[in-house]
N, C-alpha and C positions, 0 to 999 in steps of 0.2 A: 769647632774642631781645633784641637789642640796641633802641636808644633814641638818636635822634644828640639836638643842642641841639635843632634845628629842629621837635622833633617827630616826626621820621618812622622809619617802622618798619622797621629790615633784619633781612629775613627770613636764619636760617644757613644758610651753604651746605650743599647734599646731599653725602655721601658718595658718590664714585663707587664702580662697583660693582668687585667684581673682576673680571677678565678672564675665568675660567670660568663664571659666576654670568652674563654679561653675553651669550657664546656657546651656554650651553647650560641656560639657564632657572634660576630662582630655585628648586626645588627637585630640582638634578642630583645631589644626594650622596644623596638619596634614593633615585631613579629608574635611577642607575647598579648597583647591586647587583640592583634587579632584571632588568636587562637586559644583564646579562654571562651570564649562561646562554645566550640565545637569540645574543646575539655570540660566544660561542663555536660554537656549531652552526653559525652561517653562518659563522664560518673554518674546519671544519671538516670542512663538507661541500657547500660550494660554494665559497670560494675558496680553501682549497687544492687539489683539483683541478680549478678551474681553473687555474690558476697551471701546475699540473703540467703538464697537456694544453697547454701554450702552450709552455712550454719544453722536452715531448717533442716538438713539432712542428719544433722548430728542431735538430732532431739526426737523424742515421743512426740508427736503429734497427730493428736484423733481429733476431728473436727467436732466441734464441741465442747473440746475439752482443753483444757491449760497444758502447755507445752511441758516436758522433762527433757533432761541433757542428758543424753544417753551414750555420750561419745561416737566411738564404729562401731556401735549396737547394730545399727540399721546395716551397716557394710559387711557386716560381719552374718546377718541372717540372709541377706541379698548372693553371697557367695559363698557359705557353705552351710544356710539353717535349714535346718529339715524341712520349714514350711513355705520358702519361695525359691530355694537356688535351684532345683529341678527348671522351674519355670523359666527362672533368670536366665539360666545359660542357655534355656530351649530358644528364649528371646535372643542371645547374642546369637546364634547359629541362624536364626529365622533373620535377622538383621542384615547377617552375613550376604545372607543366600540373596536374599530378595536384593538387596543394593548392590551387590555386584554383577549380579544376571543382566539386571536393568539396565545399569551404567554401560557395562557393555552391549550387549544389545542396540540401545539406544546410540550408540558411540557408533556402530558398523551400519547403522540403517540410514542414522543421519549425514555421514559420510557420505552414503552411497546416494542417496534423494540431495545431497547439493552438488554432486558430482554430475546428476543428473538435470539438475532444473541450471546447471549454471552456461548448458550448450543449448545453442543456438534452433528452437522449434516453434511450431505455429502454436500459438496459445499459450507462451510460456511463460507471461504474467499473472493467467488465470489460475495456470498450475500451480506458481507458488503463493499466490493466496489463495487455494483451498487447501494448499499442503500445512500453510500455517494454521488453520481454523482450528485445531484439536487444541493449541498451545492457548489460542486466544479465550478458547470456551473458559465459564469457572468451571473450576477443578469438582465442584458439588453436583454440579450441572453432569458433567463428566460418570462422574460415579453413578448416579441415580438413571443414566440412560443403558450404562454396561451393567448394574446389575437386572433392569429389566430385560435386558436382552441375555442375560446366561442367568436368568432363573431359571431355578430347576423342575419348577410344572411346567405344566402343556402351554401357560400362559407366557412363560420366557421366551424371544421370538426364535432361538435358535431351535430350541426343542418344537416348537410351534412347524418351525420348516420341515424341521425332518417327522414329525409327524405327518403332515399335510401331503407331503411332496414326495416323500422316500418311503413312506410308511413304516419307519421306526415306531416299536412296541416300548422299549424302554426310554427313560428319561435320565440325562446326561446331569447329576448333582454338580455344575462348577463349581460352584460357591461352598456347598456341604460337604464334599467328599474332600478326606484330609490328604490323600495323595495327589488331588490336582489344584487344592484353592490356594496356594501359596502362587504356582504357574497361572493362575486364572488371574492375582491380582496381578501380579508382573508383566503378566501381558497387557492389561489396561495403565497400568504407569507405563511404559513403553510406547503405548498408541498415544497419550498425551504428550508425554516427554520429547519424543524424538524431533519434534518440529524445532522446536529448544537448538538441536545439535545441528540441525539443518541451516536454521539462519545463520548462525555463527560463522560454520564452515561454508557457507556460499558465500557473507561477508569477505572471512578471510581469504578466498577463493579470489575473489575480484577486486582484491588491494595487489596482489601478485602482480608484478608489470609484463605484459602480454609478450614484450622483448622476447623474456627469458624464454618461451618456449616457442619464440620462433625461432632463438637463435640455438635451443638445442633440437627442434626438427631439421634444422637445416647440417646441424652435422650427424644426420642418422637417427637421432632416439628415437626409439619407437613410443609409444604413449602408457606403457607402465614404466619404463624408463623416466619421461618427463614425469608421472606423477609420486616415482619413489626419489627421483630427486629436484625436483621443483616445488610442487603441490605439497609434499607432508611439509618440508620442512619450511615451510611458507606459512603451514598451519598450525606449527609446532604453540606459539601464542596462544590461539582461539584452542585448541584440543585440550591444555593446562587450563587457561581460567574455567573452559565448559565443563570439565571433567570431575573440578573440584565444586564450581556449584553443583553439578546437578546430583553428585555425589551427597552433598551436604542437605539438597532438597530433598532426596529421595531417601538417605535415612531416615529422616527430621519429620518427614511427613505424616500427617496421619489418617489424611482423609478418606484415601481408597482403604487402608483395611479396616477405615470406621463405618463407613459407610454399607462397604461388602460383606465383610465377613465379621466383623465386633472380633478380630482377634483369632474366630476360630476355624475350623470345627477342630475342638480337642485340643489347642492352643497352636494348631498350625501354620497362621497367620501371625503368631502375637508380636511384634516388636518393642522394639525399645520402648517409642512412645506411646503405643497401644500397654504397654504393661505401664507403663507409668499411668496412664489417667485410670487402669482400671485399678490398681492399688490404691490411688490418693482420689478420686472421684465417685468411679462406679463401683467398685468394692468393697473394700473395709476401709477407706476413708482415713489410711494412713498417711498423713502428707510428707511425715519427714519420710517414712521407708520409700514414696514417693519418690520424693529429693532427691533423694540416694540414690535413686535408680536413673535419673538424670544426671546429674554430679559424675558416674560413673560413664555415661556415654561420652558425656564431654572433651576427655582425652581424645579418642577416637578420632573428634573435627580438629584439635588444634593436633594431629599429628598429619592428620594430612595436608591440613593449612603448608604448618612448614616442608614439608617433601615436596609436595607440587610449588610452592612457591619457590622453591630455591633451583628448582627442575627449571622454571620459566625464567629465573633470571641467568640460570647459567645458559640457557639458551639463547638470552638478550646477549650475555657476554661475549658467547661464541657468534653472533650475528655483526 
């Protein structure tokens, strides 16, 4: 430290820092070695195929056959060529219907089943492990028991009852008839799903410190009172992360309309990922027009990635 005539003290100047020290924090040569493992996995196994899937979607590709570069060929027949966009968009509205129905649904039942398993009754362990057994089942398991039970001969067991028991003459097509098989799967993602929402919300149910709603009965609330301002916003956490998996599950999936319905009757059923494996698979075995038709959903999850992510943290903020 210097000293002028006058007395007065100059402080030395600071070193500035380097330019990687200054981007990527004061201990990155540490932190980097441990985090090239986990940066390899994610080049690994998500961007590079994605990368892949993006630039199979920009080419001809017929199984079989040697690829062509065909640019927004594919994007370009997928949304307005005479011979898939009918389907395409019948798929984005089936996508719509069916993942929103669900998510909600699944959102108010599971709600209301950890609202209920989380108060105090005889048997209330056994309750919530039979209430979870639908989540634990495989999902294959699942499909192959609901559609022998809403088959539409005499042999499916619902049609089987009301034959037997009520003497119904007709037989109920769940699964065939194109105004209820869309409602027929979403009731079976529903029956599986909702346990999903149940654990969460009972979880976050019983992190709530018991305090709080002693000390708002004790000044009067009545118990919709405690649960519009204790209980939601206690859940606000679990209701954002569950809403966006089971969102992302329930688009993404493909097993109930593979299993139920292949998609139809009359493309009733067909979603996103039911059109994509029957254009690049069971089809015509085009894998980029394939591509493209995934490439194109895509947006979709990283848009509600970021909404609900930023919904959860401005609620961490506000918390």
């Amino acid at each position: 430290m210097a000293v002028t005539p006058a007395g007065m003290k100059i402080l030395p100047r600071s070193t500035p820092k380097p330019a990687a020290t200054a981007l990527l924090g004061r201990d990155w040569r540490i932190a980097w070695p441990f985090l090239l493992p986990l940066l390899a996995v994610l080049l690994g196994l998500v961007t590079y195929p994605l990368l892949t899937g993006l630039a199979l979607s920009l080419q001809r590709k017929v199984v079989g056959e040697p690829a062509t570069w065909v640019g927004l060929a594919n994007y370009r027949e997928l949304l307005v060529g005479e011979q898939y966009a009918a389907t395409f968009w019948n798929a984005v509205r089936v996508t719509a219907v069916y993942t929103g129905v669900a998510v909600v649904a699944k959102f108010f039942l599971g709600l209301a089943m950890a609202l209920l398993l989380n108060e105090r009754f005889p048997l209330r362990s056994l309750a919530r492990a039979v209430m979870f057994l639908p989540w634990a089942a495989p999902t294959v398991i699942v499909a192959l028991t609901w559609r022998w039970i809403l088959d539409g001969s005499a042999a499916g067991l619902v049609n089987h009852v009301r034959i037997a028991w009520f003497g119904e003459q007709t037989l109920i097509q769940f699964l065939a008839d194109p105004a209820i098989a869309l409602w027929t799967v979403v009731l079976v993602a529903v029956w599986q799903g909702t346990p999903f929402y149940t654990m969460n919300f009972l979880a976050g149910m019983q992190a709530i410190p018991a305090e709080q709603y002693e000390a708002a009965a004790l000044d009067g609330a009545g118990a919709l009172r405690r649960f519009r301002d204790i209980t939601l916003p206690g859940l606000t956490p679990a209701i954002v992360i569950t809403g966006l998996l089971s969102s992302i599950w329930t688009a993404n999936s493909i097993n109930f309309v593979f299993i139920l319905t292949r998609g139809g009757p009359v493309d009733a059923t067909m979603t996103f990922p039911m059109l994509a494996y029957e254009i690049g698979i069971a089809g015509a075995r085009q894998l980029g027009l394939a591509a493209a038709v995934s490439v194109l959903f895509f947006p979709l999850f990283i848009g509600a990635i970021v909404v609900l992510t930023r919904r959860l943290l401005s609620a961490e903020a506000r918390a």
